[in-house]
N, C-alpha and C positions, 0 to 999 in steps of 0.2 A: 504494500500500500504506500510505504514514503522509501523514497532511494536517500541513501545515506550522503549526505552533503559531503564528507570527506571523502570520495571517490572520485577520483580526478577522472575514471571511464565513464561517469556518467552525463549525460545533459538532463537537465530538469525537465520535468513532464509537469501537465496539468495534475496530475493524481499525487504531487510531491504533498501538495501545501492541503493534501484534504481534509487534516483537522482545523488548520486557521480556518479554512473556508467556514468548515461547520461552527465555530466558535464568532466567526463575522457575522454568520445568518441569523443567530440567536442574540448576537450584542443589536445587531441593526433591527432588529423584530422589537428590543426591549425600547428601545430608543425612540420607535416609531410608535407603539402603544402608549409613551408617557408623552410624546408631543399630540396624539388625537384621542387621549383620553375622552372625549366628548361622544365620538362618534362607536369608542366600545363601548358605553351605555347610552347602546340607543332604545331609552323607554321612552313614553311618553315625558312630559316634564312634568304628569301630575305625578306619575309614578316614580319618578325620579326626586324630586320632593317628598314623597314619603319613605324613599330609602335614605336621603342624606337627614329628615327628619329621625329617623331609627336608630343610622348609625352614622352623626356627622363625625366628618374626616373623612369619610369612605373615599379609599383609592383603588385602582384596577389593578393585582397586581401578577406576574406570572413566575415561577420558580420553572428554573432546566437542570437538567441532569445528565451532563453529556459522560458517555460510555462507549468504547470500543471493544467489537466483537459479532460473532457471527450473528443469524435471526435465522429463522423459518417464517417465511411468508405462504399463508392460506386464505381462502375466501369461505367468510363466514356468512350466515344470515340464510333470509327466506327464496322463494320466488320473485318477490317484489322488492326486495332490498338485499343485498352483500355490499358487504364490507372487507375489506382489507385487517387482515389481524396478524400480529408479527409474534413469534414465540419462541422464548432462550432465557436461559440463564442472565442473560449480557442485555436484555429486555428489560428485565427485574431488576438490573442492577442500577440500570436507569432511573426507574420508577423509583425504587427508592435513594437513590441520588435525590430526585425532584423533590421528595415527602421532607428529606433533610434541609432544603434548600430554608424551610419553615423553622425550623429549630435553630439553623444559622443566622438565620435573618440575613439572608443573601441572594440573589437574583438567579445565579449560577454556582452552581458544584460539578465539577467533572472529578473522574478516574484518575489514578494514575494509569491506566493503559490509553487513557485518552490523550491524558497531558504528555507522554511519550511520543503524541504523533507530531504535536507542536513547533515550528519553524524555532528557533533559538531566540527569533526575533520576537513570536508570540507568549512565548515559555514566558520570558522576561518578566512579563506583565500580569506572572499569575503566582500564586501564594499556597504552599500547603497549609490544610488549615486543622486537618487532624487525622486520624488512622482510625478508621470505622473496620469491623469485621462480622460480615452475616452468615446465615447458617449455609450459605452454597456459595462463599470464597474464603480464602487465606484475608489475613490483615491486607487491608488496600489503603493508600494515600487516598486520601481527598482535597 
């Protein structure tokens, strides 16, 4: 998936930087959700008023859990509706990546297999913040 930058044989491909990418898509998604916060609560504005009556401060907020590793892709659902549903180990680890993103009061939590795919130049800019361990991995950086 990433060619090793100290390899003088190699020339860089589009599939080197595939984790910046995924780590740009997710900063620029969060970036774009806190500039049109309006338009993701689109209630009415009577309804809208009775949520910030409920719960004022109320902000939109989204928590990621970036993970690298394999999936299984299947099509689930009826005659009138399927869906797409991914299934792995490395799926779940995501998932509760994202669940912790809550407990950190953080926007993003990635792997350490994730953060290994990272350009030097993206790495920089990211922070171990603890060593989590679940019932289907060894101790993992976070």
């Amino acid at each position: 998936w990433k060619v090793k930058s100290n390899d003088p044989d190699c020339s860089f491909s589009e599939e080197d930087f595939a984790g910046d990418k995924a780590l740009y898509s997710f900063i620029k998604t969060m970036i774009e959700m806190n500039r049109h916060e309006d338009f993701l609560c689109n209630f009415s504005s009577r309804a809208l008023s009775e949520l910030y009556d409920r719960m004022p401060g109320y902000k939109c907020r989204i928590g990621c859990g970036l993970h690298f590793g394999w999936a299984i892709e299947g099509a689930i659902g009826s005659n009138k509706k399927i869906d797409a549903s991914y299934i792995s180990p490395h799926v779940n680890m995501s998932e509760t990546l994202e669940g912790l993103t809550k407990e950190y009061g953080v926007s993003i939590l990635m792997s350490e297999p994730f953060y290994d795919l990272l350009s030097p130049q993206a790495a920089a800019g990211c922070r171990k913040v603890d060593v989590i361990e679940t019932s289907e991995s060894q101790p993992m950086g976070i």
